[in-house]
C-alpha positions as CSV (number, residue, x, y, z in Angstrom):
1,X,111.3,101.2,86.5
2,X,109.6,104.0,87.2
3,X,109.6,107.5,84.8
4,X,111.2,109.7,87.9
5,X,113.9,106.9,88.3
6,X,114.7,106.8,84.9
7,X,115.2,110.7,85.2
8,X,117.5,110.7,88.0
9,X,120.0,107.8,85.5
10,X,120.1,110.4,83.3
11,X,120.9,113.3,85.5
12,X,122.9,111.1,88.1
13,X,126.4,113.3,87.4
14,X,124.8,116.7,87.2
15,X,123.6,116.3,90.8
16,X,125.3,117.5,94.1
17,X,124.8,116.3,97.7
18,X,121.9,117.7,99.6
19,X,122.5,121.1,101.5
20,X,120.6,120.0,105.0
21,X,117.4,122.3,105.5
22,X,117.6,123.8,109.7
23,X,114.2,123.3,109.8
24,X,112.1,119.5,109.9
25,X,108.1,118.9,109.2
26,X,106.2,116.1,109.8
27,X,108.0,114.4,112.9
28,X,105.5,111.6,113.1
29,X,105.2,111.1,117.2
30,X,104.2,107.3,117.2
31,X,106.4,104.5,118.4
32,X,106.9,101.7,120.1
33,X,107.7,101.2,124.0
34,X,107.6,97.3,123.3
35,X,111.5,95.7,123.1
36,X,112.6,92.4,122.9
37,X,115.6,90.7,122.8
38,X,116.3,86.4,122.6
39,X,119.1,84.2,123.2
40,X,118.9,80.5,122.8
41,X,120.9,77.7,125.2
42,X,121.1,73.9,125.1
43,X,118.5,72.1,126.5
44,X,117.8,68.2,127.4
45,X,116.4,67.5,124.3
46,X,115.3,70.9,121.6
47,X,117.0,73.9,122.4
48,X,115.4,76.5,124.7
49,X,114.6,79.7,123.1
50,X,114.0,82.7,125.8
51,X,112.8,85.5,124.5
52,X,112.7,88.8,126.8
53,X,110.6,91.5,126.2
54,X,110.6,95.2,128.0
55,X,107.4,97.6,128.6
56,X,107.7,100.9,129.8
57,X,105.1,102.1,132.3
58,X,103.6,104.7,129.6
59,X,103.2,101.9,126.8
60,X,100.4,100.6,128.5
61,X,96.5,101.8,129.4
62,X,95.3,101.2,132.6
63,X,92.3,100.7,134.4
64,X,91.8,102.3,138.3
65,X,91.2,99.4,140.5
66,X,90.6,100.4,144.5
67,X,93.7,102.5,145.1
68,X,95.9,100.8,142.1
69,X,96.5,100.8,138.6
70,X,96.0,98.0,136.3
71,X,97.3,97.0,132.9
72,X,96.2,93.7,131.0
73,X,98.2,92.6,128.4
74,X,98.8,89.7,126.2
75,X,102.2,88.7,124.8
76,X,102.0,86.2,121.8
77,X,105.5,85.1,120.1
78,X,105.1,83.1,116.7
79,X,108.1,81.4,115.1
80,X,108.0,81.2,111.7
81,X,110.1,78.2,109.6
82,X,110.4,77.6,106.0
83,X,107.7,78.7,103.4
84,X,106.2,81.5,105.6
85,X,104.5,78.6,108.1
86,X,104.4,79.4,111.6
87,X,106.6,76.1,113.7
88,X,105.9,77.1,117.0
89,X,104.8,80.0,119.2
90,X,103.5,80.8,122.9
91,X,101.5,83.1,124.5
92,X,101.5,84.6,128.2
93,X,98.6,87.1,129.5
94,X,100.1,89.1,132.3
95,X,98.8,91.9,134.6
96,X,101.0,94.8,136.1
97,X,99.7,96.9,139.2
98,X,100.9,100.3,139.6
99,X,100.1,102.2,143.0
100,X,99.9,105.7,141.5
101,X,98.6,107.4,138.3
102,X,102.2,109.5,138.4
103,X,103.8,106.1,138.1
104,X,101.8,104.9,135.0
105,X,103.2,107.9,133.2
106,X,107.0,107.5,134.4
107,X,109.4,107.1,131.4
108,X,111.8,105.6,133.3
109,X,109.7,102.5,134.9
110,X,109.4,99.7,132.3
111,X,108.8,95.8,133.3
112,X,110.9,93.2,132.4
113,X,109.9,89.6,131.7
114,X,110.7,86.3,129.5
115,X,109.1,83.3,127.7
116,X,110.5,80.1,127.0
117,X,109.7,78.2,124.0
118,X,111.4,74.6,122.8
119,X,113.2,75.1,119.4
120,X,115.1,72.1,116.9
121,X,118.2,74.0,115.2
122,X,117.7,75.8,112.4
123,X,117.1,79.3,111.4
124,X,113.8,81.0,112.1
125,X,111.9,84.5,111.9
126,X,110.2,85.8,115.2
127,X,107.5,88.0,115.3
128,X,106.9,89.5,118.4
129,X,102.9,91.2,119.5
130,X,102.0,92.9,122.4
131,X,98.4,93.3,122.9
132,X,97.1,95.7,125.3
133,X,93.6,95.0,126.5
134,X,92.2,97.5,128.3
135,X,93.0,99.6,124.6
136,X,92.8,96.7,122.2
137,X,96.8,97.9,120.8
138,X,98.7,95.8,119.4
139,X,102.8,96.5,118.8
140,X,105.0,94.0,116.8
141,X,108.6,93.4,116.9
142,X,110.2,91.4,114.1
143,X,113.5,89.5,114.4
144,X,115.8,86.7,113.2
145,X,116.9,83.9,115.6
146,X,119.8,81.5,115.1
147,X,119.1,78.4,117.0
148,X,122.6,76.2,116.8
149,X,123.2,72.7,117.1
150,X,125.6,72.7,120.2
151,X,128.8,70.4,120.7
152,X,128.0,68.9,123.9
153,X,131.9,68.7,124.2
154,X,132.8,72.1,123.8
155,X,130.8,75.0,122.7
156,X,129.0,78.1,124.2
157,X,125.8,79.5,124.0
158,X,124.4,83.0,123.0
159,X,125.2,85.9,125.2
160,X,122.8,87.2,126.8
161,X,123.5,91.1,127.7
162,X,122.2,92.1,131.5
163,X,122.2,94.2,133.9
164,X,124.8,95.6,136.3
165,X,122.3,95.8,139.8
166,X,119.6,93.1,139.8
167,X,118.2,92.2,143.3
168,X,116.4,88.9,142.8
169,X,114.9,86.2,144.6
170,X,116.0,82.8,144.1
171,X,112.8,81.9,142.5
172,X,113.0,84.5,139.4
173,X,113.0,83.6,136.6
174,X,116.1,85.8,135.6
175,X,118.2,83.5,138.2
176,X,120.3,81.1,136.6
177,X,122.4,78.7,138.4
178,X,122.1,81.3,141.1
179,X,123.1,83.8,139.5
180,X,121.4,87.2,138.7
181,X,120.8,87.1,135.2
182,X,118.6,90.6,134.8
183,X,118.5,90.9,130.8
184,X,119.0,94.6,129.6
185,X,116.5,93.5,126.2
186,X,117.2,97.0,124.3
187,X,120.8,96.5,122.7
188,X,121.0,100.5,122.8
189,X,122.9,101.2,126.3
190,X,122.9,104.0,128.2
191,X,126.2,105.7,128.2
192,X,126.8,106.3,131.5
193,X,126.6,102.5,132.4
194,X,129.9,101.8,134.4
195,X,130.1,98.1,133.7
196,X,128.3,95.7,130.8
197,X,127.3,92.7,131.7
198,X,127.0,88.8,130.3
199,X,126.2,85.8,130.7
200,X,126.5,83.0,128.8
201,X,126.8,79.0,129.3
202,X,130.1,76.6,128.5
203,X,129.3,73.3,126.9
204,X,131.9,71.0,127.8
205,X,131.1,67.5,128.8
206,X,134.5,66.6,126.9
207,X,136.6,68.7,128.9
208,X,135.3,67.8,132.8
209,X,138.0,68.3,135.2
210,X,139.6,70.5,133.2
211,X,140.2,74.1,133.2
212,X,139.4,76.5,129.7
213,X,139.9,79.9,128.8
214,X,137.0,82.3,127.8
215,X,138.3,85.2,126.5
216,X,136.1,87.8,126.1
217,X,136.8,91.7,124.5
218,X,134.9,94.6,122.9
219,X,135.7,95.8,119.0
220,X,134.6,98.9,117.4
221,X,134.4,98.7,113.9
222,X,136.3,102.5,113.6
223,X,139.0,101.8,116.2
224,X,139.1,98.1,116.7
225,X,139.8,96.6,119.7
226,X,138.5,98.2,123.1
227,X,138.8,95.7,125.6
228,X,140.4,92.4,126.0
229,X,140.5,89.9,129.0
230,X,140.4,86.4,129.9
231,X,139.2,84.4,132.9
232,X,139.5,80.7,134.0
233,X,136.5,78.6,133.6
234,X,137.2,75.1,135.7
235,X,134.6,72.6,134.2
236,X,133.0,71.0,136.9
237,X,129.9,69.8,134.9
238,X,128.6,69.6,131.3
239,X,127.3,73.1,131.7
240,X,128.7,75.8,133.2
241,X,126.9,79.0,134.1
242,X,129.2,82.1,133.2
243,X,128.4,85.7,134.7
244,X,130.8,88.6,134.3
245,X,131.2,92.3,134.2
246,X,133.4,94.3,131.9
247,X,134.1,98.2,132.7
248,X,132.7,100.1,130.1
249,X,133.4,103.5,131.2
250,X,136.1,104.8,129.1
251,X,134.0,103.5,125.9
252,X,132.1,106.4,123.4
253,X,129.1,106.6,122.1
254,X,129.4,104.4,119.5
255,X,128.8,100.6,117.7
256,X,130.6,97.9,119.7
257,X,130.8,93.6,119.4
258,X,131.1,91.8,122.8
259,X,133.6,88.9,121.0
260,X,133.3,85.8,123.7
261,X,135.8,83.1,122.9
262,X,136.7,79.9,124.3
263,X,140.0,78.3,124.3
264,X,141.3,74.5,124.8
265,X,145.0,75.8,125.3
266,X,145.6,77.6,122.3
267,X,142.8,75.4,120.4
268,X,139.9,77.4,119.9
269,X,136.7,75.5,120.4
270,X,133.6,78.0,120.0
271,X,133.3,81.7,119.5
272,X,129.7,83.6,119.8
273,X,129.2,87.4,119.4
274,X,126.6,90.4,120.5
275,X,126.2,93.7,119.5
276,X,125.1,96.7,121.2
277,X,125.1,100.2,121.2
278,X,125.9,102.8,123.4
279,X,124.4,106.3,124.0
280,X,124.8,108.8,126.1
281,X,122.2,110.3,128.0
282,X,120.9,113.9,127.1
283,X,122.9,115.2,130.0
284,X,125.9,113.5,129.7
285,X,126.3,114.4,125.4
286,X,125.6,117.9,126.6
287,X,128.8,117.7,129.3
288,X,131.3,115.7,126.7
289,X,130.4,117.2,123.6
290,X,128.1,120.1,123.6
291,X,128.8,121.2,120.3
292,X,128.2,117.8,118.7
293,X,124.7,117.8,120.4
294,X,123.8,121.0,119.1
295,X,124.5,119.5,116.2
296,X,122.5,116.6,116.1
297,X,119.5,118.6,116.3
298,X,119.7,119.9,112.6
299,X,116.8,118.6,111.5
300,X,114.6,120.5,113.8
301,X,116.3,123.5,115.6
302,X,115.8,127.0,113.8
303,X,118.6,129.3,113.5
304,X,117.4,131.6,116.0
305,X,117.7,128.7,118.6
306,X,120.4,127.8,117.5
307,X,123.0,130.9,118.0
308,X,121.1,130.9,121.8
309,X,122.4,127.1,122.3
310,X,125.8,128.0,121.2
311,X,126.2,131.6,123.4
312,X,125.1,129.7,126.2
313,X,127.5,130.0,128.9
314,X,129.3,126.7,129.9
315,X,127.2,126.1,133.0
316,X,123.8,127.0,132.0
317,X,124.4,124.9,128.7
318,X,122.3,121.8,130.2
319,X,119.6,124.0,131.3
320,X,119.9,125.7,128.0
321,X,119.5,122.3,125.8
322,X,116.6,121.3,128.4
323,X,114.5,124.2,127.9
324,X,114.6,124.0,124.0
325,X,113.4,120.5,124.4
326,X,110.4,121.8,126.6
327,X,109.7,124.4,123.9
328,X,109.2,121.3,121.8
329,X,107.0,119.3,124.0
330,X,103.6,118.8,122.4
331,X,102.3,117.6,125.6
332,X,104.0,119.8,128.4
333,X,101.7,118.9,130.9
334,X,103.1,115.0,130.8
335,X,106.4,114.0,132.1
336,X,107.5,112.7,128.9
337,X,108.4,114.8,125.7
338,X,107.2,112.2,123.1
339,X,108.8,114.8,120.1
340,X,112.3,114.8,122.1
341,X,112.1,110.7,122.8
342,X,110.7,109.7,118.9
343,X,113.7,112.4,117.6
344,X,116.7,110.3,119.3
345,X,115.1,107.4,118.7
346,X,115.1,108.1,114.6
347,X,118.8,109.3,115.3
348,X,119.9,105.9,116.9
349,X,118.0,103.6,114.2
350,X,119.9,105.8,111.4
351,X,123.3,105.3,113.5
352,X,122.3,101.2,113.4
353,X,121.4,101.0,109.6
354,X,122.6,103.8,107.3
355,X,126.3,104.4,109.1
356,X,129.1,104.7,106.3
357,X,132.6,104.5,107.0
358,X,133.1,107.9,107.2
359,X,129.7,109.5,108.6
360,X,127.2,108.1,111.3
361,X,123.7,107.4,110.0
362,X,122.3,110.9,111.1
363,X,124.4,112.4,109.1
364,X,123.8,110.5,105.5
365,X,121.1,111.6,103.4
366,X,119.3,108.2,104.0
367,X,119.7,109.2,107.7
368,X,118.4,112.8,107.3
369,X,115.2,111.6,105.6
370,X,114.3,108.6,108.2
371,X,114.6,111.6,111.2
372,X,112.6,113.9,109.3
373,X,110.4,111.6,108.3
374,X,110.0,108.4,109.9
375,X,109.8,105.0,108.5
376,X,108.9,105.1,104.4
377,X,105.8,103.3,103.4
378,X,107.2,101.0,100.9
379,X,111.2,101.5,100.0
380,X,111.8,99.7,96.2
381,X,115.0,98.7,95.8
382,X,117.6,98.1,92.8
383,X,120.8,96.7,93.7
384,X,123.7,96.7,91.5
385,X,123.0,96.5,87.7
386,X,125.5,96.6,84.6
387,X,124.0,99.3,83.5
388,X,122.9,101.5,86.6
389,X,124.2,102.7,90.2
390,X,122.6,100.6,93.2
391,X,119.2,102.7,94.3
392,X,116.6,103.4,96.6
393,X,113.1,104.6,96.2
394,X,111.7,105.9,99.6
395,X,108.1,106.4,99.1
396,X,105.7,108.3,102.2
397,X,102.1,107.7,100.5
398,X,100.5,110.0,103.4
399,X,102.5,113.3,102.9
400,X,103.2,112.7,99.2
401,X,106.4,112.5,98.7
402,X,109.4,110.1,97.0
403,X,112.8,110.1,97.7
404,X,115.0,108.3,95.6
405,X,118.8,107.7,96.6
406,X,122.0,106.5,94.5
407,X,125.0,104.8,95.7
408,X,127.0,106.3,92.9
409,X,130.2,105.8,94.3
410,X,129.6,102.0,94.8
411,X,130.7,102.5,99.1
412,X,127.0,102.0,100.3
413,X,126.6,106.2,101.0
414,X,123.0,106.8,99.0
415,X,123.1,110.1,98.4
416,X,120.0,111.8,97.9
417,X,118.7,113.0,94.1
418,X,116.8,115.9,93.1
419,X,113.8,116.9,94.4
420,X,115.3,117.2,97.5
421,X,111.9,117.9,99.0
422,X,110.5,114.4,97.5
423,X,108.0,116.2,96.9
424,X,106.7,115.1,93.2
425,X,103.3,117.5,93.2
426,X,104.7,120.2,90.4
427,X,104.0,118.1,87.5
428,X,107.3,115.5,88.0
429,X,107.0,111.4,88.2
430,X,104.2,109.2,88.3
């Protein structure tokens, strides 16, 4: 245990919560435009593993060809079993052709694609690299995958989230059983979205010629159930290709579970769930809760700023919040404000991991440090001891500084311990 550690025990009840600073340093700017998301079905005779990934037009290099743009990239996915020992993996070299410079820069356009890969049951890890080479780049995603052993006679698969609008030929790969199957891959939704979509396959070779339920309905861990309904699935084969939309409208900007459930009568016979997020748009948080988004930007607005946010008059508010963003561009002759993007980004990967049950993950102390700073180094962890308080040590090796975090009232809020700078260069800890 380290000497600063063993300082904050001994202090622990002397301490009060951090008084949040107006102002924020050291925004790194880097991250990732590289998602991915998996879901795995049945197959003839391994499961079948799809993994779909999502690159936005700006997270690649190009090279001018004639009159187009080129990217090159490689995607390599690597499952790894027991012992650290990779099982399986694939990997898919792909080229995307823009036709305008302006287009390789657009935020908004991204690519959408998916690789297959035969899987027995069991649990795995992922790990995910894209490799760009026309920059020699390389961004990794990690996750966990689930691959079940399915009851041929009644089960479901995983639900695979997807888009509202997809026009696609009946070659695509993303067309299942002629369906449109478009696959949204980020789990954070934009909050405007009208409708949510799934789809998902019955397994049911025990039940042919009959008809089963699948309920399906959204929870929210703060006000429980959001949606409920229940269509008729008539099994006319042992797999059944299921598509639907649910009206998301009404729904905040919060944490939700898509619960899919499927019923013999009142037997149930397999349940699967899928979790997602949704966020509203700059525009639209500005519209429903202006106050909240001023807000949010705590860690970065100055006073100053702030007051001429708030005396903004209700119909130059939008135009207000946009130009403090462009005040804050470090590259204002782009399209995309990197500082704004990475910002809400921190904000929405504090809401996912450091939420409490009475305070989003911005607004924790864990939260505050991850927007202001970014992801830690190396974070040492001491869960619950006899004689101590669950911890955290958050350590960022580049800007000096240590952050070390309690749970003192045992409810999973770390609150933050003194320095409340982490910075350690006065003479204090190791």
């Amino acid at each position: 245990m380290t000497r600063h550690f063993l300082l904050i025990t001994c202090i622990l009840t002397l301490l009060t919560p951090l008084l949040v600073a107006e102002e924020v340093e050291d925004i790194n700017l880097a991250q990732s435009r590289f998602f991915i998301d998996h879901a795995v079905f049945a197959d003839t005779v391994d499961n079948r593993l799809e993994v779909y990934y999502k690159v936005f037009n700006d997270g690649l290099n190009y090279v001018k060809k004639g009159d187009k743009f080129v990217a090159d990239y490689e995607v390599n996915v690597i499952i790894i079993g027991d012992k650290e020992k990779q099982v399986t993996g694939k990997s898919v070299e792909k080229t995307y052709v823009l036709d305008s410079y302006e287009n390789t820069r657009l935020e908004t356009g991204y690519l959408i694609n998916q690789i297959n890969i035969p899987l027995a049951p069991g649990n795995y890890g992922l790990v995910c690299k894209l490799i760009d080479h026309n920059s020699n780049e390389v961004s990794t995603v990690e996750a966990k995958v689930s691959s079940h052993s399915f009851n041929r006679s009644g089960d479901l698969a995983d639900i695979e989230l997807i888009q509202e609008k997809a026009e696609l030929d009946e070659h695509s790969p993303f067309t299942k059983a002629g369906l449109a199957v478009l696959p949204t891959v980020e789990r954070s939704l934009d909050g405007e979205l009208q409708k949510l979509g799934f789809y998902t396959e019955v397994y049911a070779a025990g039940h042919l010629g009959q008809t089963l339920n699948l309920r399906y309905r959204i929870e929210n861990k703060y006000h429980g159930e959001a949606f409920d309904s229940v269509m008729m699935v008539k099994i006319e084969s042992p797999v059944v290709s299921v598509r639907e939309l649910i009206p998301i409208a009404d729904l905040s900007q919060e944490e939700y579970e898509l619960h899919l459930t499927l019923l013999s009568g009142d037997k149930v016979l397999a349940e699967s769930i899928a979790r997602f997020h949704l966020k509203w748009t700059i525009s639209s948080l500005v519209k429903n809760d202006f106050e909240y988004a001023v807000g949010q930007l705590r860690y970065i607005i100055k006073k100053e700023e702030k007051k001429e946010l708030l005396d903004a008059p209700d119909s130059l508010r939008l135009e207000a919040f946009e130009k403090f963003w462009k005040r804050h561009d470090p590259t204002p002759t782009t399209a995309r404000n990197e500082l704004r993007d990475e910002y809400y980004r921190r904000i929405r990967y504090a809401n996912q991991y450091y939420s409490t049950v009475n305070r989003e993950g911005w607004e924790t102390d864990r939260g505050m440090i991850y927007v202001k700073y970014g992801e830690p180094d190396q974070i040492e962890r001491h869960p619950f001891e006899m004689s101590t308080k669950p911890s955290q040590i958050w350590y960022y090796y580049a800007q000096r500084r240590t952050f070390a975090f309690v749970d003192s009232r045992g409810d999973g809020d770390y609150q933050l311990q003194y320095p409340f700078d982490g910075d350690w260069r006065n003479g204090v800890g190791p």
